[in-house]
C-alpha positions in Angstrom: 12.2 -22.4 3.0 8.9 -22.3 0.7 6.4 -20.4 -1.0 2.5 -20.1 -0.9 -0.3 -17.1 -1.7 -0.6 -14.7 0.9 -4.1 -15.8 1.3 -2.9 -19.2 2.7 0.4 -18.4 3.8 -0.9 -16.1 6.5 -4.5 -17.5 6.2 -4.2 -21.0 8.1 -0.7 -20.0 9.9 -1.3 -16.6 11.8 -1.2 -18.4 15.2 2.4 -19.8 14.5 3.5 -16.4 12.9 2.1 -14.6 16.2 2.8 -16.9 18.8 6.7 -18.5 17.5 8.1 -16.2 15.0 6.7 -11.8 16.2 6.9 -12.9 20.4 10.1 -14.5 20.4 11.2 -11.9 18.0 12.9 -14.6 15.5 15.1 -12.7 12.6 12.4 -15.0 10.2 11.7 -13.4 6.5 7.9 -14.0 5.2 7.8 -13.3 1.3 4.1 -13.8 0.0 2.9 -14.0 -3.3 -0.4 -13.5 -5.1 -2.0 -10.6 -2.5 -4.4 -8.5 -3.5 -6.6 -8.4 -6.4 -5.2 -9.1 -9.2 -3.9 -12.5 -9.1 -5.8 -13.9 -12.2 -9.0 -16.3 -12.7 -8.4 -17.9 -9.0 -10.7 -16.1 -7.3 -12.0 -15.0 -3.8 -10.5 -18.0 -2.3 -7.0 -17.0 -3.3 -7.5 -13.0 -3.5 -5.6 -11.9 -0.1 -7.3 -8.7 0.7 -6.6 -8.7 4.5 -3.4 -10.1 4.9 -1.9 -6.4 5.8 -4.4 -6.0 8.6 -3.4 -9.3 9.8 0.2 -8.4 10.0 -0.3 -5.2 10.8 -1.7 -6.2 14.7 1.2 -8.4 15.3 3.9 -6.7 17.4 7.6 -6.4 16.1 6.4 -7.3 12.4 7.6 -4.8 9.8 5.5 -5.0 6.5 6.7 -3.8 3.1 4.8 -4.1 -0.5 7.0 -2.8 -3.7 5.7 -1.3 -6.4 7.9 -2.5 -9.5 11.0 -5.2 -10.0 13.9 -3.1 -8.7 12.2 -2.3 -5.3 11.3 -6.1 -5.1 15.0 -6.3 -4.9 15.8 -3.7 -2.7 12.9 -5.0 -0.1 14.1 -7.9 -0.3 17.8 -7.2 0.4 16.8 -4.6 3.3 15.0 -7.8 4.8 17.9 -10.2 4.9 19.5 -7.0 6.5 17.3 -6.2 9.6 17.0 -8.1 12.4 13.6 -9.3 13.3 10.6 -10.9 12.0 9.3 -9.2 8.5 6.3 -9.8 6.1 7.1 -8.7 1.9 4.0 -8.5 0.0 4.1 -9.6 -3.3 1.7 -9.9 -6.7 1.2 -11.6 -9.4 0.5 -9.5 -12.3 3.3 -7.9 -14.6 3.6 -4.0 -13.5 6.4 -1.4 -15.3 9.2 -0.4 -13.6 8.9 3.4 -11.8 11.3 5.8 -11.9 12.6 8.7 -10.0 12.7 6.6 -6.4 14.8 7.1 -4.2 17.5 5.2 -1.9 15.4 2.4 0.0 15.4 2.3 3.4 12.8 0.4 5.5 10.0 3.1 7.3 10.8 6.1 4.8 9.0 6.9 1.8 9.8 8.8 -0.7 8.1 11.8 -3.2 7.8 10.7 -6.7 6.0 13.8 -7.9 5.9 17.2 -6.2 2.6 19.1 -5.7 1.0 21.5 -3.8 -2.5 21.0 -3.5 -3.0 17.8 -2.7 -1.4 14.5 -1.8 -1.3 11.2 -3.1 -0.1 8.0 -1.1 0.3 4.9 -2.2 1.7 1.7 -2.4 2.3 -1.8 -4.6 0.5 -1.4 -7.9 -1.7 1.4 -6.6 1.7 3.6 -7.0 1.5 3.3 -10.8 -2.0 4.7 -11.0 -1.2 7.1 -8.6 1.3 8.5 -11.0 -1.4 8.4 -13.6 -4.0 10.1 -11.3 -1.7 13.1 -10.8 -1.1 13.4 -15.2 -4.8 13.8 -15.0 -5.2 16.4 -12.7 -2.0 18.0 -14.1 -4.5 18.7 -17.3 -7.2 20.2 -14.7 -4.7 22.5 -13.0 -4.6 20.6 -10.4 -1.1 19.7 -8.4 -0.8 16.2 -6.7 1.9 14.9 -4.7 3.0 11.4 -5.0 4.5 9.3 -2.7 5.8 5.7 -2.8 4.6 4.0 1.1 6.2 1.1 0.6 6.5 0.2 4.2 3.1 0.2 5.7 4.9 -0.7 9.3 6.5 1.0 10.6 4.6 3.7 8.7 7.0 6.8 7.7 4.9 9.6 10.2 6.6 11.8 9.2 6.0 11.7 5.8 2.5 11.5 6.4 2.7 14.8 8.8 4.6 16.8 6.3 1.5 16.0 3.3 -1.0 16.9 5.6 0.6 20.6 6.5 1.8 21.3 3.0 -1.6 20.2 0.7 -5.1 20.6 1.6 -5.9 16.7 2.0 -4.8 13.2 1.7 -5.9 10.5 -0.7 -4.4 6.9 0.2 -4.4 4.1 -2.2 -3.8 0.6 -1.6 -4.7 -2.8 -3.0 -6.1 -4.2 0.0 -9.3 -3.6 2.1 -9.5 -0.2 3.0 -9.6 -1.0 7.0 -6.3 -1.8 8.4 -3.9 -1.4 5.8 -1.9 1.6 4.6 -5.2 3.7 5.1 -5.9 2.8 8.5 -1.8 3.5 9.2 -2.2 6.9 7.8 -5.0 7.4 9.3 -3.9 6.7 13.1 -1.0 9.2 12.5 -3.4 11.7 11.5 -5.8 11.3 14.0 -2.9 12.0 17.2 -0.8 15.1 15.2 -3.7 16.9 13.5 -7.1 17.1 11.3 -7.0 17.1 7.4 -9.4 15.8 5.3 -8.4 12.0 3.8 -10.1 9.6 1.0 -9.6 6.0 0.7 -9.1 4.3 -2.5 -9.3 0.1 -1.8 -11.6 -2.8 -1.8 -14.6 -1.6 0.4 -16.0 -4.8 2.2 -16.2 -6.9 -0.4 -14.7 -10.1 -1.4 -12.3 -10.9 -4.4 -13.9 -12.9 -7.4 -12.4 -14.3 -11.2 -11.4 -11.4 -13.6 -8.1 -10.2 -15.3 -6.5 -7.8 -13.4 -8.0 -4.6 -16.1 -11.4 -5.8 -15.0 -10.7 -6.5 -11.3 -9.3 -2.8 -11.0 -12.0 -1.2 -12.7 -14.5 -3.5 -11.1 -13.1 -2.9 -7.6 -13.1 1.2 -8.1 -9.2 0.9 -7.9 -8.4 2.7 -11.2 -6.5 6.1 -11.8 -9.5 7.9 -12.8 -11.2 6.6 -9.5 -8.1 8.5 -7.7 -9.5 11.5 -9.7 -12.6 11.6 -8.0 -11.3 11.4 -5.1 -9.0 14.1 -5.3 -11.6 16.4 -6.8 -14.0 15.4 -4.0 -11.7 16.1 -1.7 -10.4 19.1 -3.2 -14.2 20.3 -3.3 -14.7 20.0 0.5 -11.7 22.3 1.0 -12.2 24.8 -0.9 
């Protein structure tokens, strides 16, 4: 057993994860801290912003994020459970607890706010300004859905299928680079069953760099009112 960043921990031993622990299909737990953005004054050196994408090419690797305390838990306990090799991503900064989830099981998501016109998904901490993105439009007339992707693979399809039939569009959020993460995943599924319009909320081919996690939010586009504006831009092109 041991701990490190996600930056390091998949960083310098990707070879050994691919090559001993995904092809021989060992029933190994990896449980990250410190990915994404807001990990503190550390800094582009320790700000995983790929680690997903990394994972996410590796055969027989599931990947789950959570977006509060309780679903650490139940992530963690469906891990011990299944059978086969499984990367948790976990973060540094303090987030409130969510309500109104569901029972956890690994590859299904679940709704956390009905709507009609257009849908939300997100995971990690994006789920918590998700939430606050669809109070927003709420005041505009506007109905988002909201749904909790906490396992990016394999991604729930048909979750994914079922928002892009019953709301005009998709906006995915994520805490990550916005290639080959949870927007990538969505996006695959809804490139083979159908068109609908999608926005990406994420980091956008940048690095990380020092900030609190208010200012690297904000800085990074990544904040509720960001999801806004791409919901009403999205919204716009559909009408």
């Amino acid at each position: 057993p041991g701990n490190s960043f996600a930056m390091f921990g998949i960083g310098r031993a990707w070879g050994q994860i691919r090559n001993t622990i995904a092809y021989n299909e060992l029933n190994v737990k990896i449980v990250l801290t410190h990915a994404g953005l807001t990990v503190g004054p550390d800094g582009a050196s320790h700000q995983a912003l790929e680690d997903i994408a990394l994972m996410n090419v590796i055969p027989n690797m599931v990947i789950m994020t959570p977006c509060d305390g309780p679903e650490t838990r139940d992530i963690i306990l469906a891990a011990v459970r299944h059978n086969g090799p499984v990367y948790v991503r976990l973060g540094r900064s303090k987030v409130p607890t969510i309500d109104g989830k569901g029972k956890f099981q690994i590859g299904k998501s679940y709704i956390l706010r009905e709507g009609k016109d257009i849908s939300i998904i997100a995971c990690g901490i994006m789920v918590r300004q998700a939430l606050e993105a669809a109070e927003i439009l709420a005041a505009e007339n506007k109905s988002a859905r909201v749904v909790n992707m906490h396992t990016i693979k394999p991604v729930d399809k048909e979750m994914i299928i079922n928002c892009a039939r019953e709301t005009k569009g998709i906006v995915v959020c994520e805490e990550h680079m916005i290639t080959g993460g949870l927007a990538g995943a969505v996006g695959e599924v809804l490139l083979e069953e159908g068109p609908v319009r999608m926005e990406r909320i994420g980091v956008k081919n940048r690095f990380g760099q020092s900030g609190s996690p208010p200012e690297l939010i904000k800085e990074y586009n990544l904040t509720a009112e960001d999801i806004v504006k791409a919901c009403r831009t999205l919204l716009t092109k559909t009408t």
